[in-house]
C-alpha positions as a Markdown table, in Angstrom:
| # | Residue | x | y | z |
|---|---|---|---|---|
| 1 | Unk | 0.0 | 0.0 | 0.0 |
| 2 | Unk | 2.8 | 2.1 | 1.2 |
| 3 | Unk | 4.2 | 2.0 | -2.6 |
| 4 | Unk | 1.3 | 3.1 | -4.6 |
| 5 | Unk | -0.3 | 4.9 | -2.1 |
| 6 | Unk | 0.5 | 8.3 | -4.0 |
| 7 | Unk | 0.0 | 7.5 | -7.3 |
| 8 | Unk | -3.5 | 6.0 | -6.6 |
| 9 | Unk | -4.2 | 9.5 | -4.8 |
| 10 | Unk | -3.0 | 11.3 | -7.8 |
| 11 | Unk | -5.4 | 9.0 | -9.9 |
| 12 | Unk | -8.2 | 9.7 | -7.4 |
| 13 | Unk | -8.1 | 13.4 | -6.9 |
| 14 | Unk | -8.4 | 13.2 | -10.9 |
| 15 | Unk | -10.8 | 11.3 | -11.0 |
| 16 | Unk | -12.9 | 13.4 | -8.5 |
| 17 | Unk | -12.0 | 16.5 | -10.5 |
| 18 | Unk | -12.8 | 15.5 | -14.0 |
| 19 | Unk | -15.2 | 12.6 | -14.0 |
| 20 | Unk | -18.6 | 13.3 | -13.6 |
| 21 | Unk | -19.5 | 10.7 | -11.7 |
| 22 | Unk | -16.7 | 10.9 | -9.2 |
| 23 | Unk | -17.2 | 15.0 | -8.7 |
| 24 | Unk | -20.9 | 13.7 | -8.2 |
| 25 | Unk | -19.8 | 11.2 | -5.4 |
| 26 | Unk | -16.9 | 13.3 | -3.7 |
| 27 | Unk | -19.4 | 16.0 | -3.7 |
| 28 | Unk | -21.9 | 14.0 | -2.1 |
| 29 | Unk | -19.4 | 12.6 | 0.4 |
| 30 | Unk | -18.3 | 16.2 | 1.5 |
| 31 | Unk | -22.1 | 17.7 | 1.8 |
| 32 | Unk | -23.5 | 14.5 | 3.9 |
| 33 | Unk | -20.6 | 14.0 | 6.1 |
| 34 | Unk | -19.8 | 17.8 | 6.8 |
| 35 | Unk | -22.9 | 19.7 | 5.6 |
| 36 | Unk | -22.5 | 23.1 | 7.0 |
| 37 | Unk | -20.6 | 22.0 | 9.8 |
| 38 | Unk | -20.6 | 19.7 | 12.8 |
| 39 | Unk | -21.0 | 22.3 | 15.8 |
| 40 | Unk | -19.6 | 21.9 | 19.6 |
| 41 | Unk | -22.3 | 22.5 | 22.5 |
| 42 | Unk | -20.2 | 23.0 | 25.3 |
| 43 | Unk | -21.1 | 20.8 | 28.7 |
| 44 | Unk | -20.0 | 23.1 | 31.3 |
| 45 | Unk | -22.4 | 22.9 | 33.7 |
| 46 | Unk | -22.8 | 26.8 | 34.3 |
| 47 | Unk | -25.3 | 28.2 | 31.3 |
| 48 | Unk | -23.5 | 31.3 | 31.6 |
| 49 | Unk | -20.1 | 29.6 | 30.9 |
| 50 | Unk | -21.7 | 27.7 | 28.5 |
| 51 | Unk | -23.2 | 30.8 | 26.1 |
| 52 | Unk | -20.2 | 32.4 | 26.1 |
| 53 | Unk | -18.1 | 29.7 | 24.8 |
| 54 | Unk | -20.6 | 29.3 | 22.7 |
| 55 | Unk | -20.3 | 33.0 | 21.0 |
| 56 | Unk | -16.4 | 33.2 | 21.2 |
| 57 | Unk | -16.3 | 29.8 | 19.2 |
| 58 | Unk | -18.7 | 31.5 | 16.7 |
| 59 | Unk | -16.9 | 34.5 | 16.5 |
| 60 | Unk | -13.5 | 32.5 | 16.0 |
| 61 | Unk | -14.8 | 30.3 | 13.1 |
| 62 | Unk | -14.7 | 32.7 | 10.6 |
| 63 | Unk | -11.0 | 33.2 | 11.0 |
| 64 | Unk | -10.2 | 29.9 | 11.8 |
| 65 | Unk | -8.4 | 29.1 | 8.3 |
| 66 | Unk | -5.1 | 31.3 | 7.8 |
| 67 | Unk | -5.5 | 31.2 | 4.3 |
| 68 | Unk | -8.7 | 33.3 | 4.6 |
| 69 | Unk | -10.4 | 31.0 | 2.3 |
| 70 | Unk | -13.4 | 29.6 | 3.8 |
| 71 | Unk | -14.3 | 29.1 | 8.0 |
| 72 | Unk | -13.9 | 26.5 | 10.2 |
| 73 | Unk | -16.9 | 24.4 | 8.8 |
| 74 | Unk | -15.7 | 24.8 | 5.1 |
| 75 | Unk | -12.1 | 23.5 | 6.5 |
| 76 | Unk | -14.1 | 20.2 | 7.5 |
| 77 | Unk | -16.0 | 20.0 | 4.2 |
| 78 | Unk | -12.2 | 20.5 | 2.9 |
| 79 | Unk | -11.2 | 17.4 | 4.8 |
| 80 | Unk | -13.6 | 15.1 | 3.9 |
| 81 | Unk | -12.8 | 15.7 | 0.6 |
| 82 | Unk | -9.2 | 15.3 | 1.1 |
| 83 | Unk | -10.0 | 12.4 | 3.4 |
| 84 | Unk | -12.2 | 10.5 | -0.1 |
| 85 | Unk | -9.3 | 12.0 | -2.6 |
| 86 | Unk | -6.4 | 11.5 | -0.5 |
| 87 | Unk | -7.1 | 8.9 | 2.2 |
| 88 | Unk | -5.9 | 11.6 | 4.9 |
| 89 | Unk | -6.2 | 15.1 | 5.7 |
| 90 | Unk | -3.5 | 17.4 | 7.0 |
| 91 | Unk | -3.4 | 20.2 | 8.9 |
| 92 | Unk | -1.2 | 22.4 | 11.0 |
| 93 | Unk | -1.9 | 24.8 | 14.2 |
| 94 | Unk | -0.8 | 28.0 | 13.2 |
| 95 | Unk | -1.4 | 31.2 | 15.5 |
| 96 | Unk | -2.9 | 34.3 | 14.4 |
| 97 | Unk | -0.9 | 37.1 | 13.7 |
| 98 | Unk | -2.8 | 39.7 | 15.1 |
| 99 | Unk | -4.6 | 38.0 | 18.1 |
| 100 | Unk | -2.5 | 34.7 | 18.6 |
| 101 | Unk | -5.4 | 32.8 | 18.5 |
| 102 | Unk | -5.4 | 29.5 | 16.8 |
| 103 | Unk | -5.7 | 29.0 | 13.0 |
| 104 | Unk | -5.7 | 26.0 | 10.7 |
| 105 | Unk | -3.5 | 26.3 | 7.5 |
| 106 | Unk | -5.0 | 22.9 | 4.9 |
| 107 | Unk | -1.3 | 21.1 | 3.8 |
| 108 | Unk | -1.2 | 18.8 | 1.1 |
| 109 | Unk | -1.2 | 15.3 | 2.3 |
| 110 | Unk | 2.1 | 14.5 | 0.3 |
| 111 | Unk | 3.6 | 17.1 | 1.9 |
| 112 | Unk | 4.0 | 14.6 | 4.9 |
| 113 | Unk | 7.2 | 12.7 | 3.3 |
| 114 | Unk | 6.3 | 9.5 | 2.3 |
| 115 | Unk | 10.2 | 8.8 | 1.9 |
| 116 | Unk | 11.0 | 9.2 | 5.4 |
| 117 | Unk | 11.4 | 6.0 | 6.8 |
| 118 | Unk | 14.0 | 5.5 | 10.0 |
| 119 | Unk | 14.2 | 3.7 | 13.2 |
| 120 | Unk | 16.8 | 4.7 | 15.9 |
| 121 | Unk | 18.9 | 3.3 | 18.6 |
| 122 | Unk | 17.0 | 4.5 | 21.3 |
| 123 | Unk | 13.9 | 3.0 | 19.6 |
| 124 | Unk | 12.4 | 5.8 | 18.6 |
| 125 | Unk | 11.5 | 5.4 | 14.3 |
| 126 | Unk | 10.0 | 7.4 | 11.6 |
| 127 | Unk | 7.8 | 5.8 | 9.3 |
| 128 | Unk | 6.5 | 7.2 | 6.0 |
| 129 | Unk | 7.1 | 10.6 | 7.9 |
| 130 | Unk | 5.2 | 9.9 | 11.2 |
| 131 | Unk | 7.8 | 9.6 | 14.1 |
| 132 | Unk | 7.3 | 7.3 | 17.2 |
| 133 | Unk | 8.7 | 7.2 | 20.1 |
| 134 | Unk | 9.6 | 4.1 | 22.3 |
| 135 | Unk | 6.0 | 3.6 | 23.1 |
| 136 | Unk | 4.8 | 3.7 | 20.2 |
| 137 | Unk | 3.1 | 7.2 | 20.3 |
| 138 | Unk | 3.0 | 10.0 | 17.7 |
| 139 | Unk | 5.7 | 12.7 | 18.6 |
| 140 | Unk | 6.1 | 14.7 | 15.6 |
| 141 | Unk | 5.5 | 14.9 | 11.7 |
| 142 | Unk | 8.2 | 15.4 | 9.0 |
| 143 | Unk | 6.4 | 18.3 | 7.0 |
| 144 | Unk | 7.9 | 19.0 | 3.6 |
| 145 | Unk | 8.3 | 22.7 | 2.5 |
| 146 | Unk | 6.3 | 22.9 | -0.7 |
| 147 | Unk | 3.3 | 20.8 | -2.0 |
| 148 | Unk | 3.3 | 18.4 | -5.2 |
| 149 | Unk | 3.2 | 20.8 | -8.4 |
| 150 | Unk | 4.5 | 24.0 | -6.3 |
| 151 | Unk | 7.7 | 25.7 | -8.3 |
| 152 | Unk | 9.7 | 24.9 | -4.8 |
| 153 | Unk | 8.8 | 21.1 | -4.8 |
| 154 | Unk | 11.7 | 20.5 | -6.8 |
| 155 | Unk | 14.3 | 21.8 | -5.6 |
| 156 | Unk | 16.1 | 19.6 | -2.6 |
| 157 | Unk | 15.2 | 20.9 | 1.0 |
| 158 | Unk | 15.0 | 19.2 | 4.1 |
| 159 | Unk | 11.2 | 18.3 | 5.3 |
| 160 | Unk | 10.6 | 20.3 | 8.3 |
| 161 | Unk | 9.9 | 18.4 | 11.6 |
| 162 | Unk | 7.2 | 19.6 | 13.5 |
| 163 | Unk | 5.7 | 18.3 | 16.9 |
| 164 | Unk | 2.7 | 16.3 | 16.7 |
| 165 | Unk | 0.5 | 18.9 | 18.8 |
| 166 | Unk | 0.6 | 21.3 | 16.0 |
| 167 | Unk | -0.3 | 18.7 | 13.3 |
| 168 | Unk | -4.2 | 17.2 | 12.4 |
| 169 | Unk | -3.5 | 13.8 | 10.5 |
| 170 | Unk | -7.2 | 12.5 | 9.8 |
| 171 | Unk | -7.2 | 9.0 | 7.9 |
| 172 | Unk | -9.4 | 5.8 | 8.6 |
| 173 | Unk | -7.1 | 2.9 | 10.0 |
| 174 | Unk | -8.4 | -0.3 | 8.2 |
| 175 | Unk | -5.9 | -2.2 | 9.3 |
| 176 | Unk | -3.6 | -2.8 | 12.4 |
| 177 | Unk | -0.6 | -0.9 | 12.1 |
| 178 | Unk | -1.6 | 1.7 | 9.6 |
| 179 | Unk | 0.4 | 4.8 | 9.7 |
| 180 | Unk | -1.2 | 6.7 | 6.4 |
| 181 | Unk | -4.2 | 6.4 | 4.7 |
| 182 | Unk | -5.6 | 5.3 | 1.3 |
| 183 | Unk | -7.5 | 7.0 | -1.2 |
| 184 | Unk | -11.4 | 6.0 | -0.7 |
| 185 | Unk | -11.6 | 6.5 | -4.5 |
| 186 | Unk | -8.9 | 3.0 | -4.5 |
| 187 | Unk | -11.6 | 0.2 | -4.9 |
| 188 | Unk | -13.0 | 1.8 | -7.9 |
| 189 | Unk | -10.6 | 3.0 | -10.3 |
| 190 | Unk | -10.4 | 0.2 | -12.5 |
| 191 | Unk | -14.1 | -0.5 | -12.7 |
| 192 | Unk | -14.1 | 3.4 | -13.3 |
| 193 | Unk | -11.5 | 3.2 | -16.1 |
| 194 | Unk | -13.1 | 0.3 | -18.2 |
| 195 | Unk | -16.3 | 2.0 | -17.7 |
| 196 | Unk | -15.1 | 4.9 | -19.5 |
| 197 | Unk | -13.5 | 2.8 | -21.9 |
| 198 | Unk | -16.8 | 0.9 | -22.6 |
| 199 | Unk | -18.7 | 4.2 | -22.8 |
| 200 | Unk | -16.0 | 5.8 | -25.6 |
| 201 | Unk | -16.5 | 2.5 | -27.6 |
| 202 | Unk | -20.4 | 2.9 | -27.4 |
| 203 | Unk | -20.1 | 6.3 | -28.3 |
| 204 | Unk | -17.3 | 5.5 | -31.5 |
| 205 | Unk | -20.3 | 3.1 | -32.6 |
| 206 | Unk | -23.0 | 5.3 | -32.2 |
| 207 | Unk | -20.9 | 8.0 | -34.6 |
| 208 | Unk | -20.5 | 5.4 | -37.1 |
| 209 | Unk | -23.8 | 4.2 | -37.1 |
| 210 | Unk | -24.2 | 8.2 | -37.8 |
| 211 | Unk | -22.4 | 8.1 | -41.1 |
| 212 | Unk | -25.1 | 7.3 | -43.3 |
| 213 | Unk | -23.8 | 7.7 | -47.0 |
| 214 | Unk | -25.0 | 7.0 | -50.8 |
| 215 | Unk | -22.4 | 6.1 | -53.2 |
| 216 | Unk | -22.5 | 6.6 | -57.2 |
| 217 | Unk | -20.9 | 3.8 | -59.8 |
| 218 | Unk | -20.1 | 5.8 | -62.5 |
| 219 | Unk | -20.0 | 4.1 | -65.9 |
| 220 | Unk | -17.8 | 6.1 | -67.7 |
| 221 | Unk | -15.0 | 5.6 | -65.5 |
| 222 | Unk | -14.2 | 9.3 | -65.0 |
| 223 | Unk | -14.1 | 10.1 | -61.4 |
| 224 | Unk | -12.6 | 8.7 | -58.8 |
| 225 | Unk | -13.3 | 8.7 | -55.0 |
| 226 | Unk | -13.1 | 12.2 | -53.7 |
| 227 | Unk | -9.9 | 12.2 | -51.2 |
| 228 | Unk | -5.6 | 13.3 | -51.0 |
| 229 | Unk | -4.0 | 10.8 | -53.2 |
| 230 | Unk | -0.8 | 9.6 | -51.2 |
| 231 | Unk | 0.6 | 7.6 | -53.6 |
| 232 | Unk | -1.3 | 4.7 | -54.9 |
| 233 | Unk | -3.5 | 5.2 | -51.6 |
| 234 | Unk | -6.8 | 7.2 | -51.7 |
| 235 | Unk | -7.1 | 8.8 | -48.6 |
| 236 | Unk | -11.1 | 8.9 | -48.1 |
| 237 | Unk | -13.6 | 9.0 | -45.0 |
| 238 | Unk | -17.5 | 9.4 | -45.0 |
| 239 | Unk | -19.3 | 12.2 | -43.7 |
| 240 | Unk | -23.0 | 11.6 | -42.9 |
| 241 | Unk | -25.3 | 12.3 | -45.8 |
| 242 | Unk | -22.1 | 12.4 | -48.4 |
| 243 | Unk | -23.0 | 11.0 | -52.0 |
| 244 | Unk | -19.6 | 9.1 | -53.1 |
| 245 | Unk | -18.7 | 8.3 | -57.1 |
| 246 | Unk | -17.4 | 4.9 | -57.7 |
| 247 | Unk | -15.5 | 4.0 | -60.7 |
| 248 | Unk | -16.5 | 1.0 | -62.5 |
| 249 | Unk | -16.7 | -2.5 | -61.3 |
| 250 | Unk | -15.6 | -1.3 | -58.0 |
| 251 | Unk | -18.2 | -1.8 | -54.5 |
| 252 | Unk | -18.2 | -0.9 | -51.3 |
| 253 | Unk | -19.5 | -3.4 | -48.6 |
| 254 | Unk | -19.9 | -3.0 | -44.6 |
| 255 | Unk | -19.7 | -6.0 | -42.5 |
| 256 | Unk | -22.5 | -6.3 | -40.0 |
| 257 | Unk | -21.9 | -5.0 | -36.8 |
| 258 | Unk | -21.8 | -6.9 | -33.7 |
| 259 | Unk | -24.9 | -6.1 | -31.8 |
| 260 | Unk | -24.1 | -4.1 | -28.2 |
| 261 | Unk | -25.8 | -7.3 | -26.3 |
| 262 | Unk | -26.0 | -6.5 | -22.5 |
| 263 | Unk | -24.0 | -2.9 | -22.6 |
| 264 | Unk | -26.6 | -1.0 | -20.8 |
| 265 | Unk | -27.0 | -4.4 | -18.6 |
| 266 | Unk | -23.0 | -4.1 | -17.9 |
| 267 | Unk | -23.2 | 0.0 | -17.2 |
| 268 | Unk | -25.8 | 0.0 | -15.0 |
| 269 | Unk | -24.1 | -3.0 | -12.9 |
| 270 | Unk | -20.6 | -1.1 | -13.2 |
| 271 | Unk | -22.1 | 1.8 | -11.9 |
| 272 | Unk | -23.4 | -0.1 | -9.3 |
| 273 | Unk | -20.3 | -1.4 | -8.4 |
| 274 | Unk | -18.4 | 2.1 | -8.1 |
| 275 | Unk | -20.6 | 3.4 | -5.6 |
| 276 | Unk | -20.8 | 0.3 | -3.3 |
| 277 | Unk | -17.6 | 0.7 | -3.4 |
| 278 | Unk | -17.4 | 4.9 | -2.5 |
| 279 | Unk | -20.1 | 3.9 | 0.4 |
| 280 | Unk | -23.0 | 6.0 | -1.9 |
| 281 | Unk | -26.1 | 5.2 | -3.4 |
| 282 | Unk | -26.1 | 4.4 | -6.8 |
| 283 | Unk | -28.8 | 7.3 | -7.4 |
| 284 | Unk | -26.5 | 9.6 | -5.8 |
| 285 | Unk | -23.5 | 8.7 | -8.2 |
| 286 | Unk | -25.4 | 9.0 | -10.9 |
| 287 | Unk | -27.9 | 11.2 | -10.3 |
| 288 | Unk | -30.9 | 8.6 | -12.1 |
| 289 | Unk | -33.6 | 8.4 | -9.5 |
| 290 | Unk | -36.3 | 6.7 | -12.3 |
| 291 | Unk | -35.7 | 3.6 | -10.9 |
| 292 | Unk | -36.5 | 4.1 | -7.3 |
| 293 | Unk | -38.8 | 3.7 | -4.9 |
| 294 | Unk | -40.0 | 5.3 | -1.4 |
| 295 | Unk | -38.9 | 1.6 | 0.2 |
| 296 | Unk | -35.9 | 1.1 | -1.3 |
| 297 | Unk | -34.6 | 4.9 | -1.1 |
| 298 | Unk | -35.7 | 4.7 | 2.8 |
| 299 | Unk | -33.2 | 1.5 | 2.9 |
| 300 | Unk | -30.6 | 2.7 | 0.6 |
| 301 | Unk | -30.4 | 6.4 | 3.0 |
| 302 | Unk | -30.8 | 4.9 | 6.4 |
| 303 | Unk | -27.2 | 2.6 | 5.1 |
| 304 | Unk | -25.8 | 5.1 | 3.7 |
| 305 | Unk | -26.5 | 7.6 | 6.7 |
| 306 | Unk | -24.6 | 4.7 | 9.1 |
| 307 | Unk | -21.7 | 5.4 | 7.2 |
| 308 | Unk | -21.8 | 9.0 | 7.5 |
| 309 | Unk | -21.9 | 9.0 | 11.2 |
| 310 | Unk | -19.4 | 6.4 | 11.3 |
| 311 | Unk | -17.1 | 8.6 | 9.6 |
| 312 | Unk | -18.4 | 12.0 | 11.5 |
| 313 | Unk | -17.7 | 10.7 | 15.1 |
| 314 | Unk | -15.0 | 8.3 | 14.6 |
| 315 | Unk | -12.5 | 10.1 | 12.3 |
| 316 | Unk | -14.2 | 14.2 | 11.6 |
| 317 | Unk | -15.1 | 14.6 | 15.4 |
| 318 | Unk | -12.1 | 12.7 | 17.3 |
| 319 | Unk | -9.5 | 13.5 | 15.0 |
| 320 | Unk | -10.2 | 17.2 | 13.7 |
| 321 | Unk | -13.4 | 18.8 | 16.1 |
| 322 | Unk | -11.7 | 17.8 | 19.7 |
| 323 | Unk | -8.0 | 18.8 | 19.2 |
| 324 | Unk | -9.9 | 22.3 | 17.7 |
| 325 | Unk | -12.0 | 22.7 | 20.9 |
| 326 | Unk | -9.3 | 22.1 | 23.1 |
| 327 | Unk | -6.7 | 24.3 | 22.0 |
| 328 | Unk | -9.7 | 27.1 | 21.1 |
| 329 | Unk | -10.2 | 26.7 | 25.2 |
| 330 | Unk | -6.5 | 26.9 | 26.0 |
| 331 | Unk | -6.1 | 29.9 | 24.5 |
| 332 | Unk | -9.1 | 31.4 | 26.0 |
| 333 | Unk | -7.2 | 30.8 | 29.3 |
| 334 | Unk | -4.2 | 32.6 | 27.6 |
| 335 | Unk | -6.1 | 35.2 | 27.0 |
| 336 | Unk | -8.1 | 35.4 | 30.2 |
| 337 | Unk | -11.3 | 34.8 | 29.3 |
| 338 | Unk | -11.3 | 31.6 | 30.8 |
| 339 | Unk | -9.9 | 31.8 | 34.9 |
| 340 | Unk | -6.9 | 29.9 | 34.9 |
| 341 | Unk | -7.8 | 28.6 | 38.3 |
| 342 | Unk | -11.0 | 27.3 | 37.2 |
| 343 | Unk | -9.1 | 25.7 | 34.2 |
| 344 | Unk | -6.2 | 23.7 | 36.3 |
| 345 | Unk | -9.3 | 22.8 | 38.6 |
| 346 | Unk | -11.1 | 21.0 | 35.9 |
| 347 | Unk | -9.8 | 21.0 | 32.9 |
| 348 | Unk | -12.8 | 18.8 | 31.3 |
| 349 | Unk | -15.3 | 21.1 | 32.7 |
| 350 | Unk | -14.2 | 23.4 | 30.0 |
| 351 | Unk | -13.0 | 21.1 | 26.9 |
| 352 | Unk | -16.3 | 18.6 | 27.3 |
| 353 | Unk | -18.0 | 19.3 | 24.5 |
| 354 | Unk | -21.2 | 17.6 | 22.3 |
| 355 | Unk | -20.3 | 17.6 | 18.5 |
| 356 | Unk | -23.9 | 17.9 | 16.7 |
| 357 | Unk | -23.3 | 17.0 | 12.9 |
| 358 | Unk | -25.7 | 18.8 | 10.3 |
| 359 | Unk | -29.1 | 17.2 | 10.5 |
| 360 | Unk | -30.4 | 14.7 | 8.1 |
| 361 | Unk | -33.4 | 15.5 | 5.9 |
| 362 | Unk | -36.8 | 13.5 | 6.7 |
| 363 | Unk | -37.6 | 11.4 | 3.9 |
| 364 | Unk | -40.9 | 11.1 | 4.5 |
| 365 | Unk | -41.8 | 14.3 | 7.3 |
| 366 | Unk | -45.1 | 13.2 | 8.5 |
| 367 | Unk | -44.5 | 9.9 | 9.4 |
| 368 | Unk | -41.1 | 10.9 | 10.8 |
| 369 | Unk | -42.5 | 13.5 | 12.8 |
| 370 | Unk | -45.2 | 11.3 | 14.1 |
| 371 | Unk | -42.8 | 8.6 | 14.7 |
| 372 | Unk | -40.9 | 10.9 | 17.0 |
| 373 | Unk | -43.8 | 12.0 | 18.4 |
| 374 | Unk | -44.7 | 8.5 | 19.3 |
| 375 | Unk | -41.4 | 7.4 | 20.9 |
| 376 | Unk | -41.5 | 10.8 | 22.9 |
| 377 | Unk | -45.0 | 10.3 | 24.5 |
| 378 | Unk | -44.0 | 7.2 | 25.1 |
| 379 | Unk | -40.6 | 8.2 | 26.8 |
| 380 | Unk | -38.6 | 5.7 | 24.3 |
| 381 | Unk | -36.6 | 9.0 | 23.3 |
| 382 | Unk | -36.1 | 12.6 | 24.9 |
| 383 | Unk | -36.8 | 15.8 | 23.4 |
| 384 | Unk | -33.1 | 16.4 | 23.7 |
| 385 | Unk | -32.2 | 13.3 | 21.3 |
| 386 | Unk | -34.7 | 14.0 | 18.4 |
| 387 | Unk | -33.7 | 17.8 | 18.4 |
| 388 | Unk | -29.9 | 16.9 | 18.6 |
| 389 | Unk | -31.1 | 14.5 | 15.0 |
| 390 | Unk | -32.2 | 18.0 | 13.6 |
| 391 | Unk | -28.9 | 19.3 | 13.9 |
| 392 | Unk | -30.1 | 21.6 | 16.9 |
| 393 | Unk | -29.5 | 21.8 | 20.5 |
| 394 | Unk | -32.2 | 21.7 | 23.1 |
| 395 | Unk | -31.9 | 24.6 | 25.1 |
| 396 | Unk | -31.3 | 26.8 | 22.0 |
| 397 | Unk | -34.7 | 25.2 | 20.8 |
| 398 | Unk | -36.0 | 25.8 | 23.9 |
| 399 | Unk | -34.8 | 29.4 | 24.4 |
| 400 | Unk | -36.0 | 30.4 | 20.7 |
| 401 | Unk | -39.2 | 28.8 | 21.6 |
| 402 | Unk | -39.7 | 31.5 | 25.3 |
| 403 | Unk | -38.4 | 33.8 | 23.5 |
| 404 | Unk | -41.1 | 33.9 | 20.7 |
| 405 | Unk | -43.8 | 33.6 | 23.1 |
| 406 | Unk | -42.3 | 36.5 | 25.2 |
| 407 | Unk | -42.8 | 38.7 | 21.9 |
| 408 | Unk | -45.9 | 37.5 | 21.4 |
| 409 | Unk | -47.3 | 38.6 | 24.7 |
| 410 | Unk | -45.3 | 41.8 | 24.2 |
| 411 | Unk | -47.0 | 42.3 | 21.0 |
| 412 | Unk | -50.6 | 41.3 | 22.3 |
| 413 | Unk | -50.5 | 38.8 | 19.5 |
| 414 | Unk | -51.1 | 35.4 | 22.0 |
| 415 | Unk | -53.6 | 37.6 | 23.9 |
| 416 | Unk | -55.5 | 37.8 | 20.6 |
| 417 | Unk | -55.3 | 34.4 | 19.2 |
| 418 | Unk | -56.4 | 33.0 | 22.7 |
| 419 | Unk | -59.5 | 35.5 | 22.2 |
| 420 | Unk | -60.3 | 33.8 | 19.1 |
């Protein structure tokens, strides 16, 4: 794996650029898994504490990339598009210029140097650019200067080691041992090359099925076929609707063409294929929803939703959203916002957070709603749960909620309605 690893990423991130179908799958990896962002809701038990955090994180997300491109929640649709493309993410803790709070600056995953690979006396090793020590833990990264393609990467420079607290590495560990990760795109480039080879050759046969043309036997013998004479070759080619001259005793014939047989058959089962293999539905690789149904759509999201969350809380939230949190909260001791005291009394009073992922859409809102309703009335679920599944939190809901009726009162409006 360690060997290919790179050119099956540069395959992939092609592939996701260019292809259709794998821009239609990366972008419905990104969207599902990051949405507009999977948002902390601090724990600290004092609701004053708790807002406040709440509206310094806010404030800090728009500045949290120090490129200035996007915020914090574009940074993770970023990753889980590096995460499909690449296999792994990278990132590095950078601080802010002008208020020394912490940024994130997006590396290209090659940039960690694949052709680092050292073990030491003491114990201590480097593979593939990730250093260990004698325990086995992460100490530091092996950062190269300049990313694949830059006018720097060429030139011979030293990759740049930096400690492992101000590195994000995100990548899925399939197996024990792993120590970089693997393009997601991997399982299906070859089905996704032949498939493009078999739709080229459908296409070649459609245009020469398109070239319908006459031809004329002359009997005089004049003309010839119209063409560039190269030698004692003719150089001629049909155009649809052309009328060729023949000279005498001279035919043309066509052999049959083999019939296409079980091509759509074979497309439809390729496509198939490709996004089983990406974790999608086929109807969102390919965007063809003739063939569905409410049952088998219900099915075909709840899977596909599994996989999501499996990839929001066990890789997005563990590896990027807590590491974020925590140093956000350090630096709001540094900067006094946060008592220190308070902080070295209990740290995890402060850096316990609830990661709420964007919500899913209902597929069918009625009898979702009165599902919930059911399992509510029935205390199977708390209110809590089923507004944390819309992507909201409970006393913000709740809040909202007071603070609309509080208007209305204001406003006379509830006084009227009641009246009614």
């Amino acid at each position: 794996m360690h060997g290919v690893a790179s050119t099956v990423a540069a395959r992939a991130l092609h592939y996701g650029l260019n292809n259709p179908t794998g821009v239609r799958m990366l972008e419905c990896l990104a969207t599902n898994i990051a949405g507009d962002g999977i948002k902390p809701r601090s724990e600290h038990e004092d609701e004053a504490t708790r807002q406040a955090l709440h509206r310094r994180f806010k404030t800090w997300t728009d500045a949290a990339d120090a490129d200035g491109l996007t915020d914090f929640y574009g940074l993770q649709q970023l990753a889980v598009r590096d995460l499909a493309s690449f296999g792994e993410a990278l990132f590095t803790f950078t601080p802010d210029p002008d208020t020394g709070a912490p940024q994130l600056r997006r590396l290209h995953p090659e940039q960690l140097d694949r052709s680092m690979t050292r073990t030491h006396e003491s114990g201590a090793a480097v593979y593939q650019g990730v250093e260990f020590d004698t325990f086995g833990r992460i100490t530091a990264y092996h950062i190269r200067r300049a990313a694949p393609g830059d006018t720097l990467a060429g030139l011979p420079s030293a990759p740049v080691r930096m400690p492992a607290s101000d590195i994000i590495h995100l990548f899925r560990p399939l197996v024990p041992g792993q120590v970089r990760g693997l393009s997601w795109f991997a399982p299906v480039l070859l089905p996704a090359r032949e498939l493009d080879a078999l739709c080229d050759a459908l296409l070649m046969r459609a245009k020469v099925a398109a070239l319908h043309a006459g031809f004329i036997t002359e009997t005089d013998g004049s003309p010839l076929y119209e063409g560039e004479q190269s030698g004692s070759v003719l150089q001629a080619g049909l155009e649809p609707g052309a009328l060729i001259p023949l000279p005498p005793g001279k035919d043309v014939a066509f052999p049959d063409v083999p019939d296409q047989g079980g091509a759509g058959a074979l497309m439809g089962t390729t496509f198939r294929l490709i996004a089983a293999g990406m974790g999608v539905t086929y109807e969102q690789a390919t965007g063809d929803y003739s063939q569905v149904n409410y049952s088998s759509a219900r099915a075909a999201l709840l899977e596909f939703r599994r996989f999501c969350q499996s990839i929001q809380h066990h890789v997005m939230v563990f590896g990027l959203c807590r590491p974020v949190w925590r140093s956000f909260i350090r630096h709001q001791v540094l900067a006094g916002t946060i008592p220190a005291t308070a902080y070295q009394a209990d740290p995890a009073a402060f850096e316990a957070a609830k990661w709420l992922p964007p919500a899913w859409p209902w597929v069918d809102p009625e009898s979702d709603a009165k599902a919930a309703e059911v399992a509510l009335n029935n205390r199977l679920r708390s209110r809590s749960e089923i507004i944390a599944e819309r992507g909201y939190d409970a006393e913000d809901v709740d809040a909202e909620i007071a603070a609309d009726a509080a208007r209305l009162d204001r406003l006379g409006i509830g006084q009227q309605e009641a009246a009614q």
